[in-house]
Gaussian input, Z-matrix of N, CA and C with variables (Angstrom, degrees):
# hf/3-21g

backbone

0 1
 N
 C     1     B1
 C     2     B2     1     A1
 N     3     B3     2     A2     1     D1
 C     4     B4     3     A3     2     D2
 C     5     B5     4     A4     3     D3
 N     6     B6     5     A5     4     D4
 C     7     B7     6     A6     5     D5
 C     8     B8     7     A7     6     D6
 N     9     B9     8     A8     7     D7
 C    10    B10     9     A9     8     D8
 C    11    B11    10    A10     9     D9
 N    12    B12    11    A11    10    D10
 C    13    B13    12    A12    11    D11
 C    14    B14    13    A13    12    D12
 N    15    B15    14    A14    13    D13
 C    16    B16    15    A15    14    D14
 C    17    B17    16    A16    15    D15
 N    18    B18    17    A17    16    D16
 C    19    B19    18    A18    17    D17
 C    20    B20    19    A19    18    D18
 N    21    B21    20    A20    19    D19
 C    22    B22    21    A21    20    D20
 C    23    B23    22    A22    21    D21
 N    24    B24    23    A23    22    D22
 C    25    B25    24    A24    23    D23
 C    26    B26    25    A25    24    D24
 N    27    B27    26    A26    25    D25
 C    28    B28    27    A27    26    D26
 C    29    B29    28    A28    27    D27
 N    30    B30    29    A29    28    D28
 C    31    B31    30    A30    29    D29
 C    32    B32    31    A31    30    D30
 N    33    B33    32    A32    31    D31
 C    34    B34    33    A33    32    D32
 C    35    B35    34    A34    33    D33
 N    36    B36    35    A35    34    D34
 C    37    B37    36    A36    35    D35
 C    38    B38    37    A37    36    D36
 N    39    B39    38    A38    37    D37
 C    40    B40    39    A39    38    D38
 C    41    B41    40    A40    39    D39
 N    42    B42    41    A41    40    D40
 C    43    B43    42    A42    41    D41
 C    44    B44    43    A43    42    D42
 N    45    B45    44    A44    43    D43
 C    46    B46    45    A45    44    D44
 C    47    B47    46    A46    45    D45
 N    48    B48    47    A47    46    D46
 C    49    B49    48    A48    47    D47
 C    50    B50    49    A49    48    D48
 N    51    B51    50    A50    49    D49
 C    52    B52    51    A51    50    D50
 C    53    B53    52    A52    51    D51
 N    54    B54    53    A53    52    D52
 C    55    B55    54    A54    53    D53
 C    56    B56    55    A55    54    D54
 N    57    B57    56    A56    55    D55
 C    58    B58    57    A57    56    D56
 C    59    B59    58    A58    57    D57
 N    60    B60    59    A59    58    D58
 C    61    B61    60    A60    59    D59
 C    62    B62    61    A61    60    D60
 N    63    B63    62    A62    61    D61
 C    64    B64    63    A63    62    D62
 C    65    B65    64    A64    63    D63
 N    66    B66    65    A65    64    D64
 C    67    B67    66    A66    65    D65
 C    68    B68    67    A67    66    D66
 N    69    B69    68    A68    67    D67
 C    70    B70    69    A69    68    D68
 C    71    B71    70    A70    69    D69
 N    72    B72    71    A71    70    D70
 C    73    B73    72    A72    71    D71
 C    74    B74    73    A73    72    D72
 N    75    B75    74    A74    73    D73
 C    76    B76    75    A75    74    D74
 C    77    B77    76    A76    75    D75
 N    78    B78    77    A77    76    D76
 C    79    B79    78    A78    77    D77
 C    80    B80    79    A79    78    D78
 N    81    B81    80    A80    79    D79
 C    82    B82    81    A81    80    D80
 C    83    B83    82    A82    81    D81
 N    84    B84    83    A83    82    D82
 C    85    B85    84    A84    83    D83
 C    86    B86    85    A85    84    D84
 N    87    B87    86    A86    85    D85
 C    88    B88    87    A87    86    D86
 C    89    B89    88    A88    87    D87
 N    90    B90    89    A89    88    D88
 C    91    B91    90    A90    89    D89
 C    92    B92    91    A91    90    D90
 N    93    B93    92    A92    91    D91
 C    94    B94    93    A93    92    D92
 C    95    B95    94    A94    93    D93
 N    96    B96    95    A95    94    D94
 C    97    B97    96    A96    95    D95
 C    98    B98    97    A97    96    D96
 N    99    B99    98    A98    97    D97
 C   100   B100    99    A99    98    D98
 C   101   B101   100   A100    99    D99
 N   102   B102   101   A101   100   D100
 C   103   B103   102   A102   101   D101
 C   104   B104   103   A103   102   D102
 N   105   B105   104   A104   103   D103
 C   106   B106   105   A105   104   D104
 C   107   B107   106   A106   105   D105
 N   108   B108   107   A107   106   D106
 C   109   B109   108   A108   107   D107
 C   110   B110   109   A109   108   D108
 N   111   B111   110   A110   109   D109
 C   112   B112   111   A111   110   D110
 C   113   B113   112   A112   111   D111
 N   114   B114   113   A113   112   D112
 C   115   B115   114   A114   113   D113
 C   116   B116   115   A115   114   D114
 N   117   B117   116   A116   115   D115
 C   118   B118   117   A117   116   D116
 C   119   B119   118   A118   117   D117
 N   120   B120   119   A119   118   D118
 C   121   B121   120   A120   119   D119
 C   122   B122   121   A121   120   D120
 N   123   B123   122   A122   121   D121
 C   124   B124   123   A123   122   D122
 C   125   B125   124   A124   123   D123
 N   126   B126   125   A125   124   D124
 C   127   B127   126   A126   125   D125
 C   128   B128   127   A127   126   D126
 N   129   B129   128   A128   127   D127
 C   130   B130   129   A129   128   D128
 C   131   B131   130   A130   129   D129
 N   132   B132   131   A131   130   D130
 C   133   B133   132   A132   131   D131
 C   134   B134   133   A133   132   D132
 N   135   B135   134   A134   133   D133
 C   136   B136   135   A135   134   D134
 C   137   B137   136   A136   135   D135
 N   138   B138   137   A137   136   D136
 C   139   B139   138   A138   137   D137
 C   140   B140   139   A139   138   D138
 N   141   B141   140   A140   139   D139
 C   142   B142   141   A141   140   D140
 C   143   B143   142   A142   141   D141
 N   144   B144   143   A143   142   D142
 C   145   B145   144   A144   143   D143
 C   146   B146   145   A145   144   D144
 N   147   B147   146   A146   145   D145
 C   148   B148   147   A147   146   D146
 C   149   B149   148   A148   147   D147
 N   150   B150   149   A149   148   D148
 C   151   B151   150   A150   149   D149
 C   152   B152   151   A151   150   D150
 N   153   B153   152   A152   151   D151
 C   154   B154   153   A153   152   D152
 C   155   B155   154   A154   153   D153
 N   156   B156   155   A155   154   D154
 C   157   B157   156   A156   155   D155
 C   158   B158   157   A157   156   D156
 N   159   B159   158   A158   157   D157
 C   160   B160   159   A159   158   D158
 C   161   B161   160   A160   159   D159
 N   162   B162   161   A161   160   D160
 C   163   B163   162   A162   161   D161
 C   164   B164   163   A163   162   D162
 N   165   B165   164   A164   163   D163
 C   166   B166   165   A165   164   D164
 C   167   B167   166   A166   165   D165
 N   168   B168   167   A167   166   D166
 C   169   B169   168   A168   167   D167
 C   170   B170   169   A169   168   D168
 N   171   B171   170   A170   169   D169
 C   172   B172   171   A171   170   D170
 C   173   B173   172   A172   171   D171
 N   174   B174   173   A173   172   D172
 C   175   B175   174   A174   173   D173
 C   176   B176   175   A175   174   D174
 N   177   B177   176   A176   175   D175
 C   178   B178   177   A177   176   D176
 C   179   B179   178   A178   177   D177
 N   180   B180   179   A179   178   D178
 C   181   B181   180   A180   179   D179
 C   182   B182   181   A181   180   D180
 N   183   B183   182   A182   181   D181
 C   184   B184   183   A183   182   D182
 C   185   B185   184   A184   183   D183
 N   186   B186   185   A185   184   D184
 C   187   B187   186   A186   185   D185
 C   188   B188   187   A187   186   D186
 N   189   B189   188   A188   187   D187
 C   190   B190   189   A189   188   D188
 C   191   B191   190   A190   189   D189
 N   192   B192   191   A191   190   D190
 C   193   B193   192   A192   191   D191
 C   194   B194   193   A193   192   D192
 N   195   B195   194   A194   193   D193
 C   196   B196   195   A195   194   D194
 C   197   B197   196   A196   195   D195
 N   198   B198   197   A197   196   D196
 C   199   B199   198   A198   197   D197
 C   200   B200   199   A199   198   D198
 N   201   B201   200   A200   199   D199
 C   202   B202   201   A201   200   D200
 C   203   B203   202   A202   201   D201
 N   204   B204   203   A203   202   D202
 C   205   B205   204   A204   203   D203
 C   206   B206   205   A205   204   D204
 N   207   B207   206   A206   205   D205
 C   208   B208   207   A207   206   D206
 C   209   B209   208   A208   207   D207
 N   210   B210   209   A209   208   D208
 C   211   B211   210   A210   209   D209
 C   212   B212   211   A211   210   D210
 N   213   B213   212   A212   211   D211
 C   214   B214   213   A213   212   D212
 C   215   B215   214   A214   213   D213
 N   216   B216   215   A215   214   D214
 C   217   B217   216   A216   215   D215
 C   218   B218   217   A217   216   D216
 N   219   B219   218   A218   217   D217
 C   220   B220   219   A219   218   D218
 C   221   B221   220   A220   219   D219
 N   222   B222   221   A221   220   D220
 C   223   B223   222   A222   221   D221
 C   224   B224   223   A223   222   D222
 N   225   B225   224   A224   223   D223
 C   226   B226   225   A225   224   D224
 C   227   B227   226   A226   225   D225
 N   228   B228   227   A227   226   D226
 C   229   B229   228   A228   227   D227
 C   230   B230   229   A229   228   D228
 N   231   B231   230   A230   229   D229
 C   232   B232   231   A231   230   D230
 C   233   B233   232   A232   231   D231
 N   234   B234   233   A233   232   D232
 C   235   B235   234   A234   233   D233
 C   236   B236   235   A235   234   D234
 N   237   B237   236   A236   235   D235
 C   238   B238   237   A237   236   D236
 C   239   B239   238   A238   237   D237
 N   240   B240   239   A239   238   D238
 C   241   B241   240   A240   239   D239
 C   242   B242   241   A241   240   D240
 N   243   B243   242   A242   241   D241
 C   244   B244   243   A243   242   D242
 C   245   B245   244   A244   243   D243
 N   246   B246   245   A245   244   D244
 C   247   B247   246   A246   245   D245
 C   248   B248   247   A247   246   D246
 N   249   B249   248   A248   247   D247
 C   250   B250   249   A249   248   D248
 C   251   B251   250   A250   249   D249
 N   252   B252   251   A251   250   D250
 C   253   B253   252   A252   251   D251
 C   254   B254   253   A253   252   D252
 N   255   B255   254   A254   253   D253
 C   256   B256   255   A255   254   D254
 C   257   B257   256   A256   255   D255
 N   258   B258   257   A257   256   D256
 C   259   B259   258   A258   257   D257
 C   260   B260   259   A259   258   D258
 N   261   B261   260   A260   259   D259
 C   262   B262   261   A261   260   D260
 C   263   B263   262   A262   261   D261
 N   264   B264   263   A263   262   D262
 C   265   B265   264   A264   263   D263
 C   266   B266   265   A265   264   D264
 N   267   B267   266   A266   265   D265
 C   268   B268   267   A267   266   D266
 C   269   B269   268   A268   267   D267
 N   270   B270   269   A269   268   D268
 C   271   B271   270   A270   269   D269
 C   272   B272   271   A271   270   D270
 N   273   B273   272   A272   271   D271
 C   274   B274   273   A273   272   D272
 C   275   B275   274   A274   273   D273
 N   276   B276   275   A275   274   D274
 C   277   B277   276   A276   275   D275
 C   278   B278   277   A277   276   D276
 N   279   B279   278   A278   277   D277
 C   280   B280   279   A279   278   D278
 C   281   B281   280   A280   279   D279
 N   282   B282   281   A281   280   D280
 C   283   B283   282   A282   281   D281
 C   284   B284   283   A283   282   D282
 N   285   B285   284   A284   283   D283
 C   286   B286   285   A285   284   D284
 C   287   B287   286   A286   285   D285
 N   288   B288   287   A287   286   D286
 C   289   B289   288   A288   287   D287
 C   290   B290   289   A289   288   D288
 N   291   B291   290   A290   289   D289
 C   292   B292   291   A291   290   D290
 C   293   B293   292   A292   291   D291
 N   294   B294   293   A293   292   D292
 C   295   B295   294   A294   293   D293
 C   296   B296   295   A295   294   D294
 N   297   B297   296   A296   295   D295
 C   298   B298   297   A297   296   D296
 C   299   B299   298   A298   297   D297
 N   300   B300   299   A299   298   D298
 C   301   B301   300   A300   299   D299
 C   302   B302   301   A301   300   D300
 N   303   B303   302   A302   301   D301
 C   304   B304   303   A303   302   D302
 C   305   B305   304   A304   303   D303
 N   306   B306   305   A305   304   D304
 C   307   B307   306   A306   305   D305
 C   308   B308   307   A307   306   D306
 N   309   B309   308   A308   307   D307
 C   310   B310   309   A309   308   D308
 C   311   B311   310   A310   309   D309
 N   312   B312   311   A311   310   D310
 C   313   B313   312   A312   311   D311
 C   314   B314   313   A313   312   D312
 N   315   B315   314   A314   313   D313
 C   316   B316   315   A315   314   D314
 C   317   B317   316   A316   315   D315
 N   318   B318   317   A317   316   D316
 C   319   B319   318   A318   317   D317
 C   320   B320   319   A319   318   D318

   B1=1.4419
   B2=1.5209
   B3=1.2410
   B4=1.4692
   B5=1.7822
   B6=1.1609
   B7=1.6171
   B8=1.4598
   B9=1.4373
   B10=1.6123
   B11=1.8266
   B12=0.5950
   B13=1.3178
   B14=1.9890
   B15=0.9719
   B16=1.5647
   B17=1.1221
   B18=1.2029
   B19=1.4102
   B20=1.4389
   B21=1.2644
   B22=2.2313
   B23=1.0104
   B24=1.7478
   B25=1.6150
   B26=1.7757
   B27=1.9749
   B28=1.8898
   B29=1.2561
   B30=1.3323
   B31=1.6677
   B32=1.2075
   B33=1.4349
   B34=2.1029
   B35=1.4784
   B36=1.3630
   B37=1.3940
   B38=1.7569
   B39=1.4729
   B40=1.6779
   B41=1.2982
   B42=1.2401
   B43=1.7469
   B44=1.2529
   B45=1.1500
   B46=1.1387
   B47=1.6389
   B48=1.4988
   B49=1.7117
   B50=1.3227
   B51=1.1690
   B52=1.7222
   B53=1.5617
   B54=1.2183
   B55=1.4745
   B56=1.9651
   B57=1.1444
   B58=1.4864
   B59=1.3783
   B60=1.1644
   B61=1.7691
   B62=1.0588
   B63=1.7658
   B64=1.5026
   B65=1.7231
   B66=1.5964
   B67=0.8334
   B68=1.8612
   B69=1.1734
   B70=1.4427
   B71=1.1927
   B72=1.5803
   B73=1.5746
   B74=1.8865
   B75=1.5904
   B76=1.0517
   B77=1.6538
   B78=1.3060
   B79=1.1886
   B80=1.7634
   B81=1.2243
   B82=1.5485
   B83=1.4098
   B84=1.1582
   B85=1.4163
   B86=1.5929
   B87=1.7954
   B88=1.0647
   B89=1.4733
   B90=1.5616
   B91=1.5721
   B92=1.5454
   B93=1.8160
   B94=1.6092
   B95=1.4311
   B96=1.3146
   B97=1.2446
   B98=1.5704
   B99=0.8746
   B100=1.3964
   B101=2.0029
   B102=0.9505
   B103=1.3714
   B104=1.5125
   B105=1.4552
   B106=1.4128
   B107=1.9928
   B108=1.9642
   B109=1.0028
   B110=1.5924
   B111=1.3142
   B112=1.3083
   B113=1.4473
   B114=1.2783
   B115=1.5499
   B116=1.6981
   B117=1.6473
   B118=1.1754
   B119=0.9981
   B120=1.6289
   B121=1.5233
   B122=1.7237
   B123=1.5066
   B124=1.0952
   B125=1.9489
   B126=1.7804
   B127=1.5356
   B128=1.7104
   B129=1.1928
   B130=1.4535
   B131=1.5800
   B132=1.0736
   B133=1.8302
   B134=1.7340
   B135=1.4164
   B136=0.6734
   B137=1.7070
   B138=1.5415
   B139=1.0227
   B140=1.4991
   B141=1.3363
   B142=1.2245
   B143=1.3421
   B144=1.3130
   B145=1.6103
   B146=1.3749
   B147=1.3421
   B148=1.5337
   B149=1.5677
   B150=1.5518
   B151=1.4201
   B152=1.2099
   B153=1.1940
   B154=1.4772
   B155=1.8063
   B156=1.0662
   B157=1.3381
   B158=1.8558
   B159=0.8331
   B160=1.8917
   B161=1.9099
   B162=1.1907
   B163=1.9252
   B164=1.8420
   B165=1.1040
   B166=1.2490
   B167=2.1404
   B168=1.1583
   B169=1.3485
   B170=1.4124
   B171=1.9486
   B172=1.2969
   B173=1.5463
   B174=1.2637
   B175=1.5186
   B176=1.7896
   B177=1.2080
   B178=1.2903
   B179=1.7959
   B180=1.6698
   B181=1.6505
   B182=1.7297
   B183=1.2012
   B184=1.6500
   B185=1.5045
   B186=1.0279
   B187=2.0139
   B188=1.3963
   B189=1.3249
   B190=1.5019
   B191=1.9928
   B192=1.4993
   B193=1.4900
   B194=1.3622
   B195=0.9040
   B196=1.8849
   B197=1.5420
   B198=1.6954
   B199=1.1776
   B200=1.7821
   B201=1.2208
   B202=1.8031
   B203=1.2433
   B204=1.3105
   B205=1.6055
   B206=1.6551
   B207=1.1132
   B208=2.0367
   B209=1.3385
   B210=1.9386
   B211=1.3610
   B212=1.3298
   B213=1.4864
   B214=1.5636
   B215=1.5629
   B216=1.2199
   B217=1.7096
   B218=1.4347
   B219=1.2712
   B220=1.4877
   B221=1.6981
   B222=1.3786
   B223=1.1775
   B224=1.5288
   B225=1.5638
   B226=1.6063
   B227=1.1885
   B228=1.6283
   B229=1.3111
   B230=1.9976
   B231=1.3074
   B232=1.5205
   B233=1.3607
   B234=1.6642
   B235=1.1181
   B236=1.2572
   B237=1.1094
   B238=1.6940
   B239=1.3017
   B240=1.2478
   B241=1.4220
   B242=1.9285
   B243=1.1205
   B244=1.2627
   B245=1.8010
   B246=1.6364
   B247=1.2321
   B248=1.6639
   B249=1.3568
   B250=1.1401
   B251=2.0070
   B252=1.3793
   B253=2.0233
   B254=1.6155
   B255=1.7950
   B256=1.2529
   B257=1.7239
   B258=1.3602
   B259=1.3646
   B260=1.0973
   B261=1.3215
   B262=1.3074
   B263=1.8540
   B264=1.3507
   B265=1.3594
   B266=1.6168
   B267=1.1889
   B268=1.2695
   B269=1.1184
   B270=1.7455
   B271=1.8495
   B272=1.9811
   B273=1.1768
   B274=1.4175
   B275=2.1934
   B276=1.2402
   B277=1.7238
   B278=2.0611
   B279=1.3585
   B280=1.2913
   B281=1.9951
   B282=1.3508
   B283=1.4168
   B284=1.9168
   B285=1.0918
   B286=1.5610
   B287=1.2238
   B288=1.5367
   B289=1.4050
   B290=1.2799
   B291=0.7765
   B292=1.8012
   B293=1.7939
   B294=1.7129
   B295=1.6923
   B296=1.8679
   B297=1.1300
   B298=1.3954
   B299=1.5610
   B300=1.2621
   B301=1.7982
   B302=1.6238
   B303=0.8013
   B304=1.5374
   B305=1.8682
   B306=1.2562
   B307=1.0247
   B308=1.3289
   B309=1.0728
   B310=1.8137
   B311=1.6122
   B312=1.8762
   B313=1.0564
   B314=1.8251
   B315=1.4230
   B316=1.5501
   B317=1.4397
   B318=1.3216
   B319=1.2611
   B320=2.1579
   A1=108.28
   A2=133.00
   A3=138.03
   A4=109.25
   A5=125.65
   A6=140.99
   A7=97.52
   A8=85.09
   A9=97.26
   A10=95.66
   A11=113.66
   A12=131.28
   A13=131.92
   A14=110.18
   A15=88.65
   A16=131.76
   A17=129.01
   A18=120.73
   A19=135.64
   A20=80.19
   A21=101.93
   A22=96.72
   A23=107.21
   A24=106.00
   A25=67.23
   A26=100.89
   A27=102.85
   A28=63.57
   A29=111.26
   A30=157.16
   A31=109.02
   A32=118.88
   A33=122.68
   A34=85.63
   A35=116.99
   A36=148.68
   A37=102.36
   A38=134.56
   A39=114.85
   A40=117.62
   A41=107.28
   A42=115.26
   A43=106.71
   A44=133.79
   A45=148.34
   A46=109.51
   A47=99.12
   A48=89.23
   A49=104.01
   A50=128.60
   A51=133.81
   A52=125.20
   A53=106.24
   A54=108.81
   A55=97.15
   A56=108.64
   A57=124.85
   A58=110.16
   A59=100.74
   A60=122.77
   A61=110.11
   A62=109.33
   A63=105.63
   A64=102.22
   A65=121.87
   A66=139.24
   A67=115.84
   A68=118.06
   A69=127.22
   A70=116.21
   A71=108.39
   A72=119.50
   A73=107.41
   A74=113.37
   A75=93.08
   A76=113.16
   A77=119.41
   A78=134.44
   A79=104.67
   A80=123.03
   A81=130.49
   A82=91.41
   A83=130.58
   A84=134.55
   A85=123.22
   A86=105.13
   A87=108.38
   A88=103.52
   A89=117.99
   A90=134.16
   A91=104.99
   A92=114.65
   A93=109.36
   A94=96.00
   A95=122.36
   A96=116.25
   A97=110.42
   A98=136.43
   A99=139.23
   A100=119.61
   A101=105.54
   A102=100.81
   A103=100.02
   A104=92.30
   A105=97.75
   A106=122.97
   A107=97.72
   A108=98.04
   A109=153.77
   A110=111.24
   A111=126.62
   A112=108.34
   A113=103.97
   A114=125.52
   A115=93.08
   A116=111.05
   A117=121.93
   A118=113.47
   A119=131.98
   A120=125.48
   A121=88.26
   A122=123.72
   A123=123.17
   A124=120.05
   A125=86.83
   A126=102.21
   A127=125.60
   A128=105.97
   A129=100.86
   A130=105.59
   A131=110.30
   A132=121.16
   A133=82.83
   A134=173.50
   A135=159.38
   A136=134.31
   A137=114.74
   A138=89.62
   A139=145.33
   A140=108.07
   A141=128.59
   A142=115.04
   A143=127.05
   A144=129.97
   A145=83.16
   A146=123.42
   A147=142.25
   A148=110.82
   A149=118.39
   A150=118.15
   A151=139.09
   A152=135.01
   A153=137.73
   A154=109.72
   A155=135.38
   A156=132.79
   A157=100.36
   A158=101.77
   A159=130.04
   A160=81.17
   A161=118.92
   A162=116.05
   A163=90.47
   A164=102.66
   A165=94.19
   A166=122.36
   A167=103.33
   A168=114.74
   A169=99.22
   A170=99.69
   A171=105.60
   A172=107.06
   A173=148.13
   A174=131.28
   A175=93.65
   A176=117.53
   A177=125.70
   A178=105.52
   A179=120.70
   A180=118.44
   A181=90.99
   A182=121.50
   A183=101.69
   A184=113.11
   A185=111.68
   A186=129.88
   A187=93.49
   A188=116.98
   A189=145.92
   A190=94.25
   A191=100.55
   A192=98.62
   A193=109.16
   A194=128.20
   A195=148.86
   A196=94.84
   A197=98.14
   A198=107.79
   A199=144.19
   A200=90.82
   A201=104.35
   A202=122.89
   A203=126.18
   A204=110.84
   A205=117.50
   A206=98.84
   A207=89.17
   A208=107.65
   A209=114.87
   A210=117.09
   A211=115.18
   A212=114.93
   A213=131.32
   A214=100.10
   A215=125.24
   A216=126.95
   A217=108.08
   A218=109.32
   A219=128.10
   A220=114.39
   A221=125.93
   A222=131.99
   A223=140.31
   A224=99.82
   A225=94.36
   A226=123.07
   A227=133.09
   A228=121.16
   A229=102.10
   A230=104.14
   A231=97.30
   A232=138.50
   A233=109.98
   A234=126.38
   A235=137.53
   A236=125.63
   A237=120.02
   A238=116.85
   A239=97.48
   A240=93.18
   A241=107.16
   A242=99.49
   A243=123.30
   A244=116.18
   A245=89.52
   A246=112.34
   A247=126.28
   A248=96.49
   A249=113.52
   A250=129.09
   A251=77.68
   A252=88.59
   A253=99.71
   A254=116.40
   A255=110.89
   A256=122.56
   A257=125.41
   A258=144.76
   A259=125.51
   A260=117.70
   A261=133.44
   A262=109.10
   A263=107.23
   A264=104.64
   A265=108.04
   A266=114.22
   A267=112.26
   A268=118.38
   A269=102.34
   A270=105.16
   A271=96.71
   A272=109.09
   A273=80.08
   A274=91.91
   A275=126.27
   A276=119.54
   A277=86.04
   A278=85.51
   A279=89.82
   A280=115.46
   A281=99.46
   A282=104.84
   A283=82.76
   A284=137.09
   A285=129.42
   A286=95.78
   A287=124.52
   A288=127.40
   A289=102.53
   A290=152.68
   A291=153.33
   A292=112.99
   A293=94.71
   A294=109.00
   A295=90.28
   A296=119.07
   A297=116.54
   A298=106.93
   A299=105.31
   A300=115.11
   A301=90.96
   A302=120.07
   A303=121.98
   A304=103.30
   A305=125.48
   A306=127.10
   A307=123.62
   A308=84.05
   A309=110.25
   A310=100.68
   A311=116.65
   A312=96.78
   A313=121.56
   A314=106.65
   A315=116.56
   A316=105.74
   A317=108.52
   A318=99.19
   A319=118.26
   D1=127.71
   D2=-179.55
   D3=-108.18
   D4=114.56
   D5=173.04
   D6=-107.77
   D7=154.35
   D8=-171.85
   D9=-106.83
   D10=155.15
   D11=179.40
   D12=-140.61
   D13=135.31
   D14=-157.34
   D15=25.18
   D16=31.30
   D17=-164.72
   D18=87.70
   D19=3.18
   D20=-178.66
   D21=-118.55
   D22=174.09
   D23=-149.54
   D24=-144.42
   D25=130.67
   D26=-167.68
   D27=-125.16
   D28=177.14
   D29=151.28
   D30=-100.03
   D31=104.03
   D32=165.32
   D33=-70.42
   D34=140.73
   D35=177.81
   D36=-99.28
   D37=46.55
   D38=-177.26
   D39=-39.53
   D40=148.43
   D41=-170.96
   D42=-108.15
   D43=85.60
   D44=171.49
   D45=77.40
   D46=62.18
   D47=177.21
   D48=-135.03
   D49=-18.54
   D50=165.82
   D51=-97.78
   D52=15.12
   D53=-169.00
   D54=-67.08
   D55=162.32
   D56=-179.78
   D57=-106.90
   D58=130.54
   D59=-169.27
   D60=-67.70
   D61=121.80
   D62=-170.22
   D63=-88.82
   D64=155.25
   D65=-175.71
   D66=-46.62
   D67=-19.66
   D68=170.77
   D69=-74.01
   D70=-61.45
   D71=176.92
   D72=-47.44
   D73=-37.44
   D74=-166.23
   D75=-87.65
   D76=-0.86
   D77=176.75
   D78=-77.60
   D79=-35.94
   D80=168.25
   D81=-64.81
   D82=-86.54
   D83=-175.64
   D84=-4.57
   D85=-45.29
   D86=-160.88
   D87=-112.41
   D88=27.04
   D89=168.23
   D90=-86.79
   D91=-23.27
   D92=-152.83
   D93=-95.84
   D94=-176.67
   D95=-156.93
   D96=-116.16
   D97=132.13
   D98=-150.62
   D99=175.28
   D100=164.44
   D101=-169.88
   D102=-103.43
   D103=117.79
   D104=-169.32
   D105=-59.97
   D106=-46.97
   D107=148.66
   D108=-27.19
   D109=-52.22
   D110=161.85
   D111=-42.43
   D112=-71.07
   D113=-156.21
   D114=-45.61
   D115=-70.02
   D116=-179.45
   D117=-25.54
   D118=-57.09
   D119=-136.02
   D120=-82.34
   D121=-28.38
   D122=-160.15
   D123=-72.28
   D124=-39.18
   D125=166.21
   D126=-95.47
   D127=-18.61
   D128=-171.37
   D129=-82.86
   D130=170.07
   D131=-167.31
   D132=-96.12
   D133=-49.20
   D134=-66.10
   D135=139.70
   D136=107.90
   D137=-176.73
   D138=-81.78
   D139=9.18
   D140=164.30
   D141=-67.44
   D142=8.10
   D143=-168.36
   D144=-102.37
   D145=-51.25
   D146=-172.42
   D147=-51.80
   D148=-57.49
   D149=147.45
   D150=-54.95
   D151=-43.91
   D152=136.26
   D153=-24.60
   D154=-58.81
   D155=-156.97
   D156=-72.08
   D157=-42.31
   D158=-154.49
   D159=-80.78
   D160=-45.99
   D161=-178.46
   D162=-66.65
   D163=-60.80
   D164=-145.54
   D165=-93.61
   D166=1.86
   D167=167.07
   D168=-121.89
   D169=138.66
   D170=-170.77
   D171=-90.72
   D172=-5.21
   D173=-146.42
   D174=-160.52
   D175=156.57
   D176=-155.13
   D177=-70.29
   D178=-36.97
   D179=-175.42
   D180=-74.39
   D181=-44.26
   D182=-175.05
   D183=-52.23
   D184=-46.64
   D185=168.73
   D186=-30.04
   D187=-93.12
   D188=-142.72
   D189=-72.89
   D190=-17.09
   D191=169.45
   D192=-89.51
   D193=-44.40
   D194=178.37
   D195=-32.12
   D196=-76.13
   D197=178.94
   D198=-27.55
   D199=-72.51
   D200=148.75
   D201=-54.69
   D202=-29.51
   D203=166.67
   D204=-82.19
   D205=-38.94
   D206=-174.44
   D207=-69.79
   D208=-15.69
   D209=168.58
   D210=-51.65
   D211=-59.21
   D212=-168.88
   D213=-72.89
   D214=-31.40
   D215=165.29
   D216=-44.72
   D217=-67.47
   D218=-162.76
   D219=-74.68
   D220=-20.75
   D221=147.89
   D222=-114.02
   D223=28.27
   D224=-175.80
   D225=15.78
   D226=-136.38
   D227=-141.57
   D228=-81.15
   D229=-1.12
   D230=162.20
   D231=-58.83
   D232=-18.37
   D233=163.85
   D234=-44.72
   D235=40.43
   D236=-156.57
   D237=-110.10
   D238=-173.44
   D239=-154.40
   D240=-78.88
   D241=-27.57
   D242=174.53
   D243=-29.03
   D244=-62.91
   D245=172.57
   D246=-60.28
   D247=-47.64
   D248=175.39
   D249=-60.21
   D250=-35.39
   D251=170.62
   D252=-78.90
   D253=-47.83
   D254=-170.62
   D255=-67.68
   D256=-0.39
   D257=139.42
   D258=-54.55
   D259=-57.80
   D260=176.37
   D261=-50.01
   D262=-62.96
   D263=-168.72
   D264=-87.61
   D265=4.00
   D266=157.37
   D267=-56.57
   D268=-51.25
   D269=-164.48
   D270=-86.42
   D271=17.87
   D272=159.81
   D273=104.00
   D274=-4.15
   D275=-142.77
   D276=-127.76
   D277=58.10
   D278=-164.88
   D279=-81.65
   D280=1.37
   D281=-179.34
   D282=-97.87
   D283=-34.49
   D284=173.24
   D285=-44.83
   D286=-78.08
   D287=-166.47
   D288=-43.58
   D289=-94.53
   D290=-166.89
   D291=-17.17
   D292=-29.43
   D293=-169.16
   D294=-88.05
   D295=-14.68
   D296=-178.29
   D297=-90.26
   D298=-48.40
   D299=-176.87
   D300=-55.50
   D301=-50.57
   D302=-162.02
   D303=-61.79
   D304=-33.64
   D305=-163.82
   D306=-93.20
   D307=-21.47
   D308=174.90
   D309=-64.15
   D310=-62.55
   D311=-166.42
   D312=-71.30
   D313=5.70
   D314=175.87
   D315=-105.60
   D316=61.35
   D317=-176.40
   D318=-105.96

């Protein structure tokens, strides 16, 4: 993010708030229990990603795993964790979010 400041142009440095979800964390992620649906409609570009997932994985952690990966596919380093808690406690899965904040800083 760039602010101007007196008339100068700084760089805010966030401290651990945009980092990108490493492929482990999101594999924990998608053990906890949550509606995968939800989650999806919120991150995926599309709801045909949502139908696609639901044909082709049979059981709810492959789902809720599906999900988080075509997320992190579909936005490379936008993926972060940031985003990912701020979804979470959107829909209400606010002990998830806390399991995300937490993971971030063990990253």
């Amino acid at each position: 993010r760039i602010t101007q400041i007196n008339h100068t142009w700084a760089t805010e440095v966030p401290c651990c708030k945009d980092l990108e979800c490493t492929h482990n964390h999101l594999l924990k992620i998608a053990l906890l229990n949550y509606d995968w649906k939800r989650v999806g409609r919120h991150l995926l570009e599309s709801e045909q990603n949502i139908t696609d997932i639901f044909r082709d994985e049979p059981d709810e952690p492959n789902r809720r795993q599906k999900v988080l990966m075509v997320w992190k596919s579909q936005k490379g380093s936008s993926a972060t964790y940031r985003v990912l808690a701020e979804t979470f406690e959107e829909l209400q899965y606010g002990d998830i979010a806390e399991k995300v904040k937490e993971m971030e800083g063990k990253k």
